[in-house]
C-alpha positions, 0 to 999 in steps of 0.5 A: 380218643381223638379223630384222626385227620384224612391224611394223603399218601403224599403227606405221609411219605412227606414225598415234596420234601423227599424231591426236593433234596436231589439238587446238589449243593446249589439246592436246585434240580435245574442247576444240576446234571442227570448224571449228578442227580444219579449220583446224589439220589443213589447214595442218598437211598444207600443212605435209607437203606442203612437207617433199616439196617440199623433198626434191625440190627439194634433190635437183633443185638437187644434181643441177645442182651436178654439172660435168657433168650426165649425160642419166641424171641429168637425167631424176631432176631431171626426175622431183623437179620433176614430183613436186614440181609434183603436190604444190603441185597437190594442196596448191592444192585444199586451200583448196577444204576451208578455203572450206567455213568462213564468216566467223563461224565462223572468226571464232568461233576467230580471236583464239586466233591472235593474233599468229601468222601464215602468213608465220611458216610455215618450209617455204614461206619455206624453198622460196621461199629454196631456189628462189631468191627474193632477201632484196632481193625480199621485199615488206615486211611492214610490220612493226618488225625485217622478215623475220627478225624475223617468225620470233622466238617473241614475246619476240624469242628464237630459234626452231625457225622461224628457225633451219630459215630460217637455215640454209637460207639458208646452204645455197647455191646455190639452185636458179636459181643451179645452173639458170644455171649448168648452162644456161651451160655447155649446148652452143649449136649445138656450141659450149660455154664452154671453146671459145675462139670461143665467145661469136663463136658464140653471137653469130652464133646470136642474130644469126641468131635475132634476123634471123629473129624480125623477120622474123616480127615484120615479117609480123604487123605488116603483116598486123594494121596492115592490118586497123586499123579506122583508120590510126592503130590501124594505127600504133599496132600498128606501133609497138607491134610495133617495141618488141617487136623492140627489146626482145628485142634488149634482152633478148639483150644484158644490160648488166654489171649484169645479167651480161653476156655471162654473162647472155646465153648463159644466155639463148641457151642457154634460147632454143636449147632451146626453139628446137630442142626436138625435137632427141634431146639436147635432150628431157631439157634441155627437160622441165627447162625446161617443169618449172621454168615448171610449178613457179613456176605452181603456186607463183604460183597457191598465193598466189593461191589463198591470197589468194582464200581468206582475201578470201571467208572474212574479206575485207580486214582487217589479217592476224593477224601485223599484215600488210596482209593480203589486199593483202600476199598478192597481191603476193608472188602478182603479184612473187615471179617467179624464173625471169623470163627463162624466161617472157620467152622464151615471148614471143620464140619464133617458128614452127618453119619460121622459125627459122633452120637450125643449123650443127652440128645433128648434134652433138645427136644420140645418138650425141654423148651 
């Protein structure tokens, strides 16, 4: 094995080279503002913590690729998607540094920018992409060619940008399509996909879920039409409870186009785990699902924030690329919602003593592992 070489902190990090890619488009820190170096440095660390989100994102959805996903393995899943949501936390603070520029001193550097913009940012439509967000479900940018056009360098040749998009969108599946199938294959109350009764099974356990979450409803809707100020606040709340009830048997029986029966079980198969969450083989599958909700969160906030940050510093213009602007930004923060049945259980869970008793509770315990 061949020695190696004493190496320096400085050349490990390559921290020269890092310093030197701060000066602007004259490539010279002395030719460039504070303000405008802020500006390059902060994005171009957003642009770091991305490639980490991305590593753990591909190692979380490889590991979901599996037929048979192990607890060893889903605890490493678990551990890329918590890494992952502590880096977009992090990130998130970073437009605290951007909202120390006021308006005119962005304004004093903000032409140079023109027509580039944030969307033509790689990494984050790569992560949006890679964690399963649709062509179909892109908000318009409101410009000639749409999303891919974006990515072309100005004379509508290709780019290292499109390119790193390109590819990503050809390395399928993304995270949401392993995720669906890892949770269709997930045992409910003993039974998996490859059993014959299966879907009988899983129907009962929704049939028995759905008695008890209307029992509960029932419970609170007496109990709030009670204490209406008027009759009629008491059945307008009524009313109100009675669609909830409708609507979660709505949501356990997906039409064809939306999956079916498919669709259904990865649904039950979401509401078991948070149903029986303190279940010994339920811990791993359960910290899956409270990482991805944690994910999106810290995603739909980064928008957010993004949105508040360019609204204080330069209010409601026309972006540089040509965007809406702040108006284009808060709607991918309001729109761009992957795991939409995830947070739809959280409104359909029910008490821990009112759910209903399984029939083959003990199949979850270790020694089934």
């Amino acid at each position: 094995m061949q020695k190696q070489s004493a190496i320096s902190y400085w050349d490990y990090i390559r921290v020269e080279e890092l310093l030197g890619l701060q000066g602007g488009i004259p490539r010279d820190d002395a030719k460039v503002s504070n303000d405008e170096v802020l500006f390059i440095t902060v994005h171009q660390v957003f642009e770091l913590w991305f490639k980490l989100v991305l590593r753990e994102l591909v190692t979380a959805r490889n590991l979901f690729q599996a037929e048979r996903v192990a607890e060893q393995q889903l605890s490493g899943a678990v551990k890329s998607l918590q890494r992952a949501c502590s880096v977009l936390r992090i990130a998130n603070q970073h437009w605290e540094v951007m909202e120390t520029l006021n308006t005119r001193e962005f304004l004093a550097f903000r032409d140079k920018l023109f027509p580039a913009s944030g969307f033509q940012s790689a990494q984050l439509r790569q992560i949006e992409i890679l964690f399963g967000l649709s062509m179909d479900q892109r908000i318009p940018l409101g410009l000639e060619g749409g999303y891919m056009a974006a990515l072309r360098s100005h004379d509508g040749a290709p780019s290292p940008a499109l390119a790193r998009v390109q590819k990503q969108l050809e390395d399928r599946p993304s995270l949401r399509d392993a995720i669906d199938e890892w949770l269709f294959r997930t045992p409910i109350d003993g039974s998996d996909p490859r059993q014959k009764d299966d879907e009988r099974c899983v129907r009962a356990f929704l049939e028995n879920y759905l008695v008890a979450h209307a029992r509960e409803t029932d419970a609170t809707s007496e109990h709030a039409a009670s204490i209406a100020r008027t009759a009629e606040d008491g059945e307008r709340i009524a009313k109100r409870y009675a669609d909830e009830k409708a609507q979660v048997r709505a949501f356990f029986t997906p039409s064809a186009a939306e999956g079916g029966f498919k669709r259904a079980r990865i649904r039950a198969a979401m509401l078991f785990i948070e149903t029986y969450r303190e279940l010994p083989l339920l811990a791993w599958p359960r910290e899956v699902l409270d990482s991805l909700v944690a994910l999106e969160q810290f995603l739909v906030i980064f928008r957010q924030r993004h949105a508040r940050m360019v609204e204080r510093v330069i209010g409601r213009r026309t972006g540089t690329g040509g965007s809406a602007g702040v108006d284009y930004l808060d709607k991918t923060a309001l729109e761009y919602r992957i795991f939409r049945d995830l947070w739809a259980i959280r409104t359909l869970q029910i008490r821990r003593a009112a759910a209903p008793e399984l029939s083959n509770a003990a199949f979850y315990d270790f020694r089934n592992s």
